[in-house]
Structures are given as structure tokens and as C-alpha cells.
C-alpha positions as CSV (number, residue, x, y, z in Angstrom):
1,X,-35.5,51.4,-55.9
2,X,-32.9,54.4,-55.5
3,X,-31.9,54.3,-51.9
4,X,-31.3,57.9,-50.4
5,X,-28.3,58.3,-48.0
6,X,-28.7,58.0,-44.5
7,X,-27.8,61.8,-43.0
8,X,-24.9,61.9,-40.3
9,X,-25.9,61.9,-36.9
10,X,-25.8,65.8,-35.1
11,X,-22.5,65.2,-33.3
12,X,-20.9,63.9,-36.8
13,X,-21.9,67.0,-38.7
14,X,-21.0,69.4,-35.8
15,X,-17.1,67.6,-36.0
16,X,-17.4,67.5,-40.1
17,X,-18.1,71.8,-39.6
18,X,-16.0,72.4,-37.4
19,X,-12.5,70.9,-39.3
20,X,-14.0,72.5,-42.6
21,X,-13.5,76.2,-41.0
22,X,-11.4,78.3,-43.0
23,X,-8.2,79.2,-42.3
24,X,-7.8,76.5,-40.1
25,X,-4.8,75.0,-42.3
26,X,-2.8,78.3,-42.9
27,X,-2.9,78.9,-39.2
28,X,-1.6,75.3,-38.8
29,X,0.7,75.7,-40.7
30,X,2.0,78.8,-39.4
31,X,1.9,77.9,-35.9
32,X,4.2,75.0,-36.9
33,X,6.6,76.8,-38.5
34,X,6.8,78.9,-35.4
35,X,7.1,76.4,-33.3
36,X,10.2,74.2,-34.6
37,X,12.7,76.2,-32.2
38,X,10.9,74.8,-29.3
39,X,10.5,71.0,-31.7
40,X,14.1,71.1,-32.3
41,X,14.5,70.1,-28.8
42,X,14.0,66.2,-28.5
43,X,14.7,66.4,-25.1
44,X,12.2,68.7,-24.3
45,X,9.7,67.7,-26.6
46,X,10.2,64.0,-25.1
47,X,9.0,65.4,-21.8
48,X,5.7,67.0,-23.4
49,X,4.6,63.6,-24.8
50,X,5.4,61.5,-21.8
51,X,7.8,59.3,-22.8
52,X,9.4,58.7,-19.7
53,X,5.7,58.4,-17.9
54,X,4.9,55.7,-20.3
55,X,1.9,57.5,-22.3
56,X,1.1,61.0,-23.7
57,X,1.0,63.0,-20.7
58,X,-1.5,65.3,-22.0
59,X,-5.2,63.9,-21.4
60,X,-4.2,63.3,-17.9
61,X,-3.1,66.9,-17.0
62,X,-6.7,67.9,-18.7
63,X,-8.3,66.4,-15.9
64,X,-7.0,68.8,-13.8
65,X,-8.2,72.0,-14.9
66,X,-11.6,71.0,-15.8
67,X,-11.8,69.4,-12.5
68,X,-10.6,72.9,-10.3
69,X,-12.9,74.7,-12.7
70,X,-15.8,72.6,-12.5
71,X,-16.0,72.5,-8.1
72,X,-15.5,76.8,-8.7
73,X,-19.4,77.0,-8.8
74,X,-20.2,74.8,-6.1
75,X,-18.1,77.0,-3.7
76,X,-19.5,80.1,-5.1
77,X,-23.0,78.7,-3.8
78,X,-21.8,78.3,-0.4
79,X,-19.9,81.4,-0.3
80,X,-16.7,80.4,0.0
81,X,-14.8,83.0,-2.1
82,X,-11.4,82.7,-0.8
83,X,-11.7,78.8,-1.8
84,X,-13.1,80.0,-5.5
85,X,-11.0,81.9,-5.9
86,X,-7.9,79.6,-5.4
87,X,-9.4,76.8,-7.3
88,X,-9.9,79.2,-9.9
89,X,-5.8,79.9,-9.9
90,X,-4.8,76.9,-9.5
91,X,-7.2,75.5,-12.4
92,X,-5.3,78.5,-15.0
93,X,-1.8,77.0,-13.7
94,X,-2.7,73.4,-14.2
95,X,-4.3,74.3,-17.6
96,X,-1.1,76.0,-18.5
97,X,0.5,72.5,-18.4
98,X,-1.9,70.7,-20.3
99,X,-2.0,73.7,-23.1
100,X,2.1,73.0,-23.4
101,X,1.4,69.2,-23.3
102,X,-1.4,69.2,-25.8
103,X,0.7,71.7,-28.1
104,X,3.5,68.8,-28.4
105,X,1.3,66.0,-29.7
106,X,-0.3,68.8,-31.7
107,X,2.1,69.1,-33.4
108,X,2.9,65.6,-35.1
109,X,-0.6,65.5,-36.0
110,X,-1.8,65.8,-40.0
111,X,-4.7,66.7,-42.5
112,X,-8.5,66.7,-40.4
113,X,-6.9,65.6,-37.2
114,X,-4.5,68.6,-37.0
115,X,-7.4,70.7,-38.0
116,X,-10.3,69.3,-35.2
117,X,-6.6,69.5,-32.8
118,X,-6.3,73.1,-33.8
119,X,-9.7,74.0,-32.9
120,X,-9.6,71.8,-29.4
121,X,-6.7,74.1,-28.2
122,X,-8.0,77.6,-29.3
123,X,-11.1,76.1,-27.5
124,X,-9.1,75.2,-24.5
125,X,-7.4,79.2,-24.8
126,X,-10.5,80.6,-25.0
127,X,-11.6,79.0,-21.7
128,X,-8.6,79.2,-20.4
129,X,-8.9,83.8,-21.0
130,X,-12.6,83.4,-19.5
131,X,-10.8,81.3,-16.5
132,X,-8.2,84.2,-16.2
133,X,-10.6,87.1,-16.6
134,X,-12.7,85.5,-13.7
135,X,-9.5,85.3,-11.4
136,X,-9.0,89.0,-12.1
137,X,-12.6,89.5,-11.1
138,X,-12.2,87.9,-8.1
139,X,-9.1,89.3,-6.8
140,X,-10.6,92.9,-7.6
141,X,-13.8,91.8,-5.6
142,X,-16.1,92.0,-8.7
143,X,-17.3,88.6,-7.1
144,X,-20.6,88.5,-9.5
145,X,-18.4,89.6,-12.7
146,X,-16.3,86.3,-11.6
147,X,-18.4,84.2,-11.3
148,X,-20.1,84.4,-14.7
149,X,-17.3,84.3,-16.1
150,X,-16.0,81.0,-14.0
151,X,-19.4,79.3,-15.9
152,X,-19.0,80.7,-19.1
153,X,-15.1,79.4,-19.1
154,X,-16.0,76.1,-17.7
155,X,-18.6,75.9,-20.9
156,X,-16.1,76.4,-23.0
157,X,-13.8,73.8,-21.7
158,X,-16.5,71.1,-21.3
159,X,-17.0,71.9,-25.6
160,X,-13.0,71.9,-26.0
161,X,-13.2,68.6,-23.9
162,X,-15.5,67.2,-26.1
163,X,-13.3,67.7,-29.4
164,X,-10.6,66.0,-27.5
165,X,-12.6,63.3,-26.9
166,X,-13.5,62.6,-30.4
167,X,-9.6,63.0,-31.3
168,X,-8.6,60.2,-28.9
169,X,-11.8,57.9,-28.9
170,X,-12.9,57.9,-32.4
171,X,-9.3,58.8,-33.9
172,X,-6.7,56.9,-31.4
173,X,-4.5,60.1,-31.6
174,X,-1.9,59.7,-28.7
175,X,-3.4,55.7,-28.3
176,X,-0.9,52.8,-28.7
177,X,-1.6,51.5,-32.3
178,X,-0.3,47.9,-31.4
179,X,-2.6,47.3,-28.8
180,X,-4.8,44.5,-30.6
181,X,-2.0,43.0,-32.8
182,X,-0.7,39.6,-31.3
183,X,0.1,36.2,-32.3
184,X,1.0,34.3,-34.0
185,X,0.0,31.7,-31.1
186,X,1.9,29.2,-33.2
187,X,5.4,28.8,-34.5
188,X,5.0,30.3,-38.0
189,X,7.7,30.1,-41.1
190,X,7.5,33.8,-42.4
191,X,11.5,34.3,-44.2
192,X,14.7,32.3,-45.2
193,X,18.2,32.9,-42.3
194,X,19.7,34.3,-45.7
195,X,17.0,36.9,-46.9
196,X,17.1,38.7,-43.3
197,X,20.2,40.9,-43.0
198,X,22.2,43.2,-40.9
199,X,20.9,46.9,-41.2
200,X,18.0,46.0,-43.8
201,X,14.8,46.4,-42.6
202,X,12.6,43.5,-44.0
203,X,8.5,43.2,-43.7
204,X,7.1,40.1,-43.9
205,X,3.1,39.1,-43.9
206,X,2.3,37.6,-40.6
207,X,-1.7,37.0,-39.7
208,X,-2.7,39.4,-42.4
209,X,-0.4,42.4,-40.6
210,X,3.4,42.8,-40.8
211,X,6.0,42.0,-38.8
212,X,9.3,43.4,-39.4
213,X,12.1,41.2,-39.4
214,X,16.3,42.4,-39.2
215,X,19.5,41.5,-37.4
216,X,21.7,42.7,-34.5
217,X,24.8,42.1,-34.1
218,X,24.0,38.9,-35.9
219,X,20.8,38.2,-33.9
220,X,17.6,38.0,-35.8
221,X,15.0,40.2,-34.5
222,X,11.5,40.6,-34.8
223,X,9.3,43.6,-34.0
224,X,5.6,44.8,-35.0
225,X,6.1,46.5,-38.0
226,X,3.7,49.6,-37.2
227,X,4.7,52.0,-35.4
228,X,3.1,52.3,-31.6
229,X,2.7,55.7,-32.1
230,X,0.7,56.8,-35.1
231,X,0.8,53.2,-37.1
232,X,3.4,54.2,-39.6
233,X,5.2,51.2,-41.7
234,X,9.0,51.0,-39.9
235,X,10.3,48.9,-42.4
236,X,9.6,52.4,-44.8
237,X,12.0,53.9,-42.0
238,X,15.7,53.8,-41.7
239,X,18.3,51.8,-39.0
240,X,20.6,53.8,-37.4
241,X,23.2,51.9,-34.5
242,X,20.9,49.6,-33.9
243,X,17.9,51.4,-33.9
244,X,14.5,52.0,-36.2
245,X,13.5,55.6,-37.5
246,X,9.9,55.7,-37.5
247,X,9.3,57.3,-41.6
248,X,6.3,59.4,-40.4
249,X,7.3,61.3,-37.0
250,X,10.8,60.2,-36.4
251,X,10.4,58.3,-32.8
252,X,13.1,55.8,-32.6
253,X,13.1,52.4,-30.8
254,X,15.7,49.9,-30.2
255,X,15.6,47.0,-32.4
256,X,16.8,44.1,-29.9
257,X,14.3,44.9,-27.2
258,X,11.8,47.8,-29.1
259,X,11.9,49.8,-26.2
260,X,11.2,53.5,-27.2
261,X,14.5,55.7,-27.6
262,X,12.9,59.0,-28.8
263,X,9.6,60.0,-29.2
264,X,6.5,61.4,-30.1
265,X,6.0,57.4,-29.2
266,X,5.6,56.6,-25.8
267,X,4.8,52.7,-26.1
268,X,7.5,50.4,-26.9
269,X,7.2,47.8,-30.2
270,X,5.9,44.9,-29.4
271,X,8.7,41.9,-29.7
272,X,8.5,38.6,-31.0
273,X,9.5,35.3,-30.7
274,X,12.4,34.0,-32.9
275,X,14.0,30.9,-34.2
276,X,15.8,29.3,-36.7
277,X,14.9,25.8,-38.3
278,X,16.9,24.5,-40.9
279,X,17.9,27.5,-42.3
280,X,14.5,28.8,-42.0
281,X,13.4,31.8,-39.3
282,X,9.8,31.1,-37.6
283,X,8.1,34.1,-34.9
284,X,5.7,33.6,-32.7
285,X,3.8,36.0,-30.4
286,X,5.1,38.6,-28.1
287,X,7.7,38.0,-25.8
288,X,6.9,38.8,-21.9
């Protein structure tokens, strides 16, 4: 009997259409290109992805405006405009920070993702010109004018929020890609002391993953071998004073301890146990 393919569910075929618009990839990758004097800046861009906070900084500083936006309404219905209207400002400045924040991890993004990405910001723009247009509204006193257009924006942004949610919950964009890697629980043989050498980056299979394996300053170290950030292979990457160069977006960490150096990671590679038995290195799970 033939079988017939089950159809997608609605919210499947609504994400499917909207990364298959057109033009989204010439615009990507125009806005790219006009963006590398601001991506050129490693310390800057460091900031926009949270490194120093410990995790993208972006979804939290969502919150913010959706939240200002969201308690507009309530105060319109009990005729507090002065409130209304400074939750409405403050909502636009907040979502001015999240738009910068959400443009950086844009930006290391590829294929659909960077498409479904794209789409989530011009959302988020779009809400955040309805936000705006209600704040000028409001300060004129076209208090009915404002507040149709404080819904309308907030619409917008609940539909933007939605796309975002699909990039982090069904994609793990900006999500540490280590999280559920760990073990061995065991002492495990996995490479010869000779085969493992200073400034070679060496993978070896551990529990049906990889683990890479190299040497500081004579030490033998050993780190997950995919990336915290987006999963890419580091042994693929290149060592530079005693540090690993992710091959896919460049973050850096340091191989001794795998703390992050440079971003877009914000996690640190996970560490692992080493030791040397007659002439043979064993790991075992993360250290701390």
C-alpha cells in the first residue's frame, strides 16, 4: 500500500514560507557586507554577544521591550497617559538595544537560519516604527491615534517574538552546543604520549563524539572538540599562542583551561581529565 506523507503541522509551513521569501538572501548578504566596519571590531562585537555576561545577551534585552510595550494598553484603560506614554519611550530605547544585540549574533548566522533571523529583525523594526509612531502620537496628544498604533506594534513584536523563538528553541542559535556532552565516567585510553603534539590539533573518538586532544607547554590537554558556540569541529581550526581558532566563526578559547578568549562564543569548552599510563594518554569527564 503506497503511504501518502503526513503534511507539516501550520506553525511548520508558516516558518518553511516565511525563509523561502525572495530576496531574503541578497539582502543578507548585503546587509553583511555593510556591516563588517562595525564586525571588524572584536571588541565591540564581543560586547553585543555577551561574552563578558556569560551568554548571548540578546534574548534577555527582548524581554524588555515586549514587556514596556505589552503593560502600554493596560494603562491606556485606566487612563494613565503620562505613564503610557513613558513605557512606550522607554520600551523604543530598550528595543534599540536588543535590535544592536540581535544584529551581532545575526550576523554569524548561515543558510535558513540567517534567513528566518533576517525576517525576526525586520519584524522587530517594523514593530519597533509602529512603537515610535505611537510615541509621536502621544506626545502630540493624538492619544487614540497612539494607542492603535501601541497594539498594532505590540502584534508585531509578539509575531517577531515568535520567530525568535523557533531560532533558539528548535535551532539552538545562541545555545551552548556542549551542554549534553559529558563523560567519559571512566578512565578511557583514546591516543599514544607520542601521537599528541605541541601546536597539532588532534581528534580522537570518545563515546561516539570527539574530543580534541593537544599539548601546552608540554602538558597534554583535552577539550570538547565542538565548538560551544555553533558546534563547529576545532580540530578543523588553527592554534595560535596557545589558543584554538574556531574554523566556522573565529571565537577563540584557551587551550589549557578552554575559557573563551574571543567570541561570537560566550560558553567556555568543556575540559577534561588527563593522564598518562605507560606511554598511553586516558581522559575522563569534565574537570570542575
Amino acid at each position: 500500500m503506497k503511504q501518502t506523507a503526513t503534511p507539516q503541522p501550520p506553525y511548520a509551513q508558516i516558518i518553511a514560507a516565511v525563509e523561502d521569501l525572495p530576496g531574503l538572501e541578497s539582502l543578507s548578504e548585503w546587509l553583511v557586507k555593510a556591516l563588517v566596519p562595525v564586525t571588524k571590531r572584536k571588541g565591540l562585537m564581543d560586547l553585543l554577544h555577551g561574552r563578558l555576561l556569560g551568554h548571548s545577551l540578546h534574548p534577555p534585552l527582548t524581554d524588555l521591550p515586549l514587556g514596556m510595550w505589552g503593560s502600554v494598553p493596560v494603562l491606556d484603560l485606566i487612563g494613565d497617559r503620562r505613564g503610557a506614554t513613558a513605557l512606550t519611550a522607554a520600551g523604543c530605547l530598550a528595543a534599540g538595544a536588543a535590535a544592536a544585540t540581535g544584529a551581532a549574533d545575526w550576523t554569524v548566522t548561515y543558510g535558513r537560519d540567517r534567513r528566518l533571523a533576517l525576517v525576526h529583525g525586520l519584524a522587530n523594526s517594523a514593530a519597533l516604527g509602529l512603537q515610535l509612531g505611537s510615541l509621536s502620537a502621544r506626545l502630540r496628544g493624538r492619544t487614540a491615534r497612539g494607542r492603535f498604533l501601541s497594539v498594532a506594534g505590540l502584534t508585531v513584536g509578539a509575531a517577531a517574538a515568535y520567530l525568535g523563538g523557533d531560532l533558539i528553541l528548535d535551532r539552538a542559535m545562541t545555545v551552548n552546543h556542549t551542554t549534553f556532552l559529558s563523560g567519559p565516567g571512566e578512565w578511557t585510553d583514546v591516543a599514544g604520549d607520542s601521537d599528541v603534539t605541541e601546536g597539532t590539533l588532534t581528534a580522537v573518538d570518545v563515546d561516539e563524539r570527539k574530543v580534541l586532544l593537544t599539548r601546552v607547554a608540554g602538558k597534554v590537554c583535552a577539550l570538547e572538540n565542538t565548538c560551544t558556540h555553533a558546534g563547529g569541529p576545532l580540530n578543523e581550526g588553527t592554534v595560535e599562542d596557545g589558543e584554538v581558532v574556531c574554523p566556522w566563526h573565529g571565537s577563540r578559547f584557551r587551550l589549557n583551561d578552554g575559557a573563551v578568549l574571543g567570541g561570537p562564543a560566550t560558553f567556555p569548552q568543556p575540559k577534561l581529565q588527563t593522564r598518562k599510563i605507560r606511554g598511553r594518554i586516558q581522559v575522563r569527564g569534565r574537570e570542575g
